[in-house]
N, C-alpha and C positions, 0 to 999 in steps of 0.2 A: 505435281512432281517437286514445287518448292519444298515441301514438307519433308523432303529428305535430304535438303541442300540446307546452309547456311545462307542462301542467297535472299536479300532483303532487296527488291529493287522499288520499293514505295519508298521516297524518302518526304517527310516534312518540310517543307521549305522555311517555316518558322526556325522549326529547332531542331534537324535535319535527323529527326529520331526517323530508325526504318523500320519497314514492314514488310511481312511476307505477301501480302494480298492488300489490292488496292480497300476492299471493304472493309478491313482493318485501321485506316491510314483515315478514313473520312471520319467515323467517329474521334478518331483522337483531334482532328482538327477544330473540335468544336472545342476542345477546350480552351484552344488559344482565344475564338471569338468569344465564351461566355455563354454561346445560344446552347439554350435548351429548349426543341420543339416537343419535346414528350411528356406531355401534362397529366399526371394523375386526377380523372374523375369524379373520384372521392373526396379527393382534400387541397387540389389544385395543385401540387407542390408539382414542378417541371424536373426535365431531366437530360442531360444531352445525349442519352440513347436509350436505343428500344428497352434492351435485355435490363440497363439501368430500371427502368420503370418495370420490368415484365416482377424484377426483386421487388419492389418496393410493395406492390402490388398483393403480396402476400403476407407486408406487415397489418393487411385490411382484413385478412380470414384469417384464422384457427386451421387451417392446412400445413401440415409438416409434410409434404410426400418422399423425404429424402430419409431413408432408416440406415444405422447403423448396422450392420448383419452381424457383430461382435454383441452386443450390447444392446443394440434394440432400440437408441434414440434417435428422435426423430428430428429433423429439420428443415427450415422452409426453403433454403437456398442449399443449393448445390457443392456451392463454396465450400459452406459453413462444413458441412458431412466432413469434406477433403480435410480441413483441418482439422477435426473434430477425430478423424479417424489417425492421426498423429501420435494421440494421446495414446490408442492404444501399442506403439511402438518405442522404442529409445531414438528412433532416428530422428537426427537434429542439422538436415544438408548445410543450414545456411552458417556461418563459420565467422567471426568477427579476426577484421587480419590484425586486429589491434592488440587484442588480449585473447584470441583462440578461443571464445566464447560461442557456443550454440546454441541455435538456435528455430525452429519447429515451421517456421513462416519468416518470407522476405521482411514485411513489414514488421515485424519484432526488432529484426537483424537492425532493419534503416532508425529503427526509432533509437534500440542501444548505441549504435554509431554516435547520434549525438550527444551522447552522456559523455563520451570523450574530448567532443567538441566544444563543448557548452555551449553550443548555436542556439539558440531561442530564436526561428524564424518568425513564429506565427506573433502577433500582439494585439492585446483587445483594446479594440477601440474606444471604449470607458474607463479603462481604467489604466491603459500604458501596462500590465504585465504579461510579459513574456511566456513564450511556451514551446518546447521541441517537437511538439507533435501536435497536429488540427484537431484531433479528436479530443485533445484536454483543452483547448481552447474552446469548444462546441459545448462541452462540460459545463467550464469558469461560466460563459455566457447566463448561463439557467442562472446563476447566485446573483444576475443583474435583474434578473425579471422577476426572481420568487416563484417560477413556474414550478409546480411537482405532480405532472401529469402521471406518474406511475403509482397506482394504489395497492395497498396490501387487502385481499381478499380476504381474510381472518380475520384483522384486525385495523384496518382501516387508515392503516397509515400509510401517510402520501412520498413520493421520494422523486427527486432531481431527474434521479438514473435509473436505466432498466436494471445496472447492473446492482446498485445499491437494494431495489429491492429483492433481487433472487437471493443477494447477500441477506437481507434483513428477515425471508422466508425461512430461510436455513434455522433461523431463531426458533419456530416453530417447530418446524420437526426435528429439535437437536441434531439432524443429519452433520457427519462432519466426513464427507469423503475423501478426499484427499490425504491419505495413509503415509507415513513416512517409513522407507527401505528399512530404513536402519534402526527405529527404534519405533515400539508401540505407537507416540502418538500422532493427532489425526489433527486437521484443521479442516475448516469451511472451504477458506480461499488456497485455490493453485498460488498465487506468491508470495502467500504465510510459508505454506511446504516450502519452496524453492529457498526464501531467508534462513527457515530451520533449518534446511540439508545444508546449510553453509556452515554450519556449530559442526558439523563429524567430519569435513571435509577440511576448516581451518582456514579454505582458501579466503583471500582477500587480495581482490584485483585493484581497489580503489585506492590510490597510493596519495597522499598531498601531497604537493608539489613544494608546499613553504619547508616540511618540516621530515617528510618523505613517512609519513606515519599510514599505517594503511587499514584498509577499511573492509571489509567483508561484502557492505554495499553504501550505494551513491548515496544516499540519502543519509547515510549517517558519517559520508565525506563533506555531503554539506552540511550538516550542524556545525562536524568540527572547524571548517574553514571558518566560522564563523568567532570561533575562541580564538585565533588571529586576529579577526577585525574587529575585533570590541565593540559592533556595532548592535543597538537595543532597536531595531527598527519594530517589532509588534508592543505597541501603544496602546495603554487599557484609556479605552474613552469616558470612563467616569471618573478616575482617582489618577489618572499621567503614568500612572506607570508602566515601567518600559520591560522588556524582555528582550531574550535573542533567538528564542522559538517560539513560533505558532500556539506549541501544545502548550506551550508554560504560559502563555495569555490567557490560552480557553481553560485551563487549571483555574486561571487566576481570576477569572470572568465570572467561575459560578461563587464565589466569595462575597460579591454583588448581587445575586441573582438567588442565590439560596439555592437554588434550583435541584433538586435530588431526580434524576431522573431514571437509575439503579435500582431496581428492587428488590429483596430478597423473597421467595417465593413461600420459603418456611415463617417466617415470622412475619413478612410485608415490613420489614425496616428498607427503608428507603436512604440513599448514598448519591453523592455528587460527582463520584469517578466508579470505572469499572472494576478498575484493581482495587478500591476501597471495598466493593462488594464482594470481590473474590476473597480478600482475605477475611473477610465479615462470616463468608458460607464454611471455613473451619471454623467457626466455634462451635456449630450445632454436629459436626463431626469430630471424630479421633483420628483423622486419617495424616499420615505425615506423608506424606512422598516421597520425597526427597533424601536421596539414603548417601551417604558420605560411604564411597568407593574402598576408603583405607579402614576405616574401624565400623562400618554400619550403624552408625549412631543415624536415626533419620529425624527430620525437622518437617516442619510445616509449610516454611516459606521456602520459595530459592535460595532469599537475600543469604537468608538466616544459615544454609548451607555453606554458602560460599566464605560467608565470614569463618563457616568453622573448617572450613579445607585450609584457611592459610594458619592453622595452628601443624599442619604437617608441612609446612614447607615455606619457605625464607626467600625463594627468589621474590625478585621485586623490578620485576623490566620495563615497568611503565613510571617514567618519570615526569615531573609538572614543570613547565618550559620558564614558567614564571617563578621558583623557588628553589626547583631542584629536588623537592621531594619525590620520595620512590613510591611504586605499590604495587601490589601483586595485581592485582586486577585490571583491567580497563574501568572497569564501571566503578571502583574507587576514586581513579583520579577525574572521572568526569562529574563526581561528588565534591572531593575535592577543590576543582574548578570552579565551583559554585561559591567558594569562601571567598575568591578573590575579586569576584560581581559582585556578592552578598546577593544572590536572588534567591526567594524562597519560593519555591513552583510549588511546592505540596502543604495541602491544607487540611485540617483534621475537622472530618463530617462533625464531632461532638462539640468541640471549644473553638475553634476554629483558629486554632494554633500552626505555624508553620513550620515547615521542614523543607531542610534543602534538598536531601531524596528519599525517595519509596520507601524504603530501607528503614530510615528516621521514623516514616511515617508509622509503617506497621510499627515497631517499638510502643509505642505510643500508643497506637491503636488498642493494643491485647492491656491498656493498665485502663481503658473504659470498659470493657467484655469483662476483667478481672472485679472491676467494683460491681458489675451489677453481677457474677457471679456470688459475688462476698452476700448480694444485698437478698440471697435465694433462700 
């Protein structure tokens, strides 16, 4: 009859969390103690309940018995169906009271809560860095051991994560599902769409605090907070040099390494970034995409658009904190920005000349494609 009351009369004496039923109440106790009596067979790994292990149990078979009745997929846990079966709805219960963001599952809700917080509970015991959530700590861990127990079937490459390689599968069968409402295109990953649908939506919840400037998403609040601290914390370990992102090191890493790990499939010329082989695969095409809204003149690149959108118009809202210069765009002034580090992140696969952005780079790029056209 509890089941129709609110009435919880199991309480924890720990952490005085309640329960409806005493059989509820003794599993959660063991997580105060640590014990797990429930050992997996197979591979010994413990667990401090049944149903815990009954799941885990069927990471050891190819049994999915839990199907989709929409869609038709299958899955091993029960759970997984429940949220799985989400996707085929708009509904989003869990609701952030910070910024009225939704959300499809509790644990989403709890993980974005701390993006507001900047709490970093979890920290790895090798290396001191921080993390909002255990499951990216469980992540970091694998980059300590070099373990890459996930193999690719095709083609034999090894990966950290399960999830990395369902991502890196998709390579294969060019599948890209994930459809965007509002305009043609498609992406691999659900949180490529989710950043896309932020460009027709405009919204930007992520606000700085220093300068009150805002962001569309977190990650690109924390680069910019970082144009405040002028701090160059990723250190290239063979020539000292410093950076103030991650990506601008591993840019700057394969300069040492030669490393080309991009291929073109038509000609097999091989490239050191991904966006250097995307712009590489127009040359063997005519196709421009990219159509300017006011006169249809179309282009090739994005960059190459957008520089020619500010010939139709003058505003200029984005101003640089350190000079006072204007600009139409964001991604101008975060070019910009660059002149007053003097970092140059972009390298050119041929001469291995640098540029402060992408933008620079292609430029430069089509006057190599252009001599060995001269050279036909």
């Amino acid at each position: 009859m509890l089941t129709h009351t609110n009435e919880k009369p199991y309480v924890c004496e720990v952490c005085s969390k309640a329960f409806r039923h005493r059989v509820s109440l003794k599993p959660h106790l063991l997580t105060h103690t640590k014990e797990k009596p429930f050992i997996c067979k197979i591979c010994s790994k413990a667990f401090a309940r049944n149903d815990s292990l009954k799941s885990h149990l069927l990471t050891h078979s190819r049994e999915k018995p839990f199907v989709c009745e929409i869609c038709s997929k299958a899955f091993k846990q029960n759970g997984h169906l429940k949220s799985h079966l989400l996707t085929h709805t708009d509904e989003k219960p869990y609701v952030c009271e910070i910024c009225s963001e939704g959300f499809r599952h509790n644990l989403s809700l709890k993980s974005h809560f701390l993006t507001h917080s900047r709490e970093k509970p979890y920290i790895c015991e090798i290396c001191n860095k921080r993390f909002t959530q255990n499951g990216s700590l469980k992540t970091h861990m694998i980059i300590h051991t070099n373990e890459k127990p996930y193999v690719c079937e095709i083609c034999g490459n090894a990966f950290a994560q399960k999830g990395t390689l369902k991502f890196h599968f998709l390579t294969h069968t060019k599948e890209k599902p994930f459809v965007c409402p509002a305009c043609p295109k498609a992406f691999r990953q659900r949180n490529c769409l989710s950043y896309h649908m932020l460009t027709h939506t405009k919204e930007k919840p992520c606000i700085c605090e220093i300068c009150n400037k805002a962001f569309a998403r977190n990650d690109m609040l924390n680069r910019h907070l970082r144009t405040h601290a002028n701090d160059k914390n990723y250190v290239c370990e063979t020539c000292n040099k410093a950076f103030n992102q991650e990506c601008s090191l591993k840019y700057h890493m394969l300069t040492h390494t030669k490393e080309n790990p991009y291929v073109c499939e038509i000609c097999n010329e091989a490239f050191a970034q991904n966006c250097v082989l995307k712009i590489h695969l127009l040359t063997h095409t005519d196709e421009k995409p990219f159509i300017c809204q006011f006169c249809s003149k179309s282009f090739r690149l994005s960059i190459n658009l957008k520089s020619h959108l500010l010939t139709h118009t003058i505003e200029k809202p984005y101003v640089c904190e350190i000079c006072k210069r204007t600009f139409a765009q964001n991604g101008a002034l975060k070019n910009h920005l660059l002149t007053h580090t003097k970092e140059y992140p972009y390298s050119c696969h041929y001469c291995n000349k640098t540029y402060r952005s992408i933008g620079s780079l292609s430029y430069h790029l089509f006057t190599h494609v252009k001599d060995k056209i001269d050279l036909l």
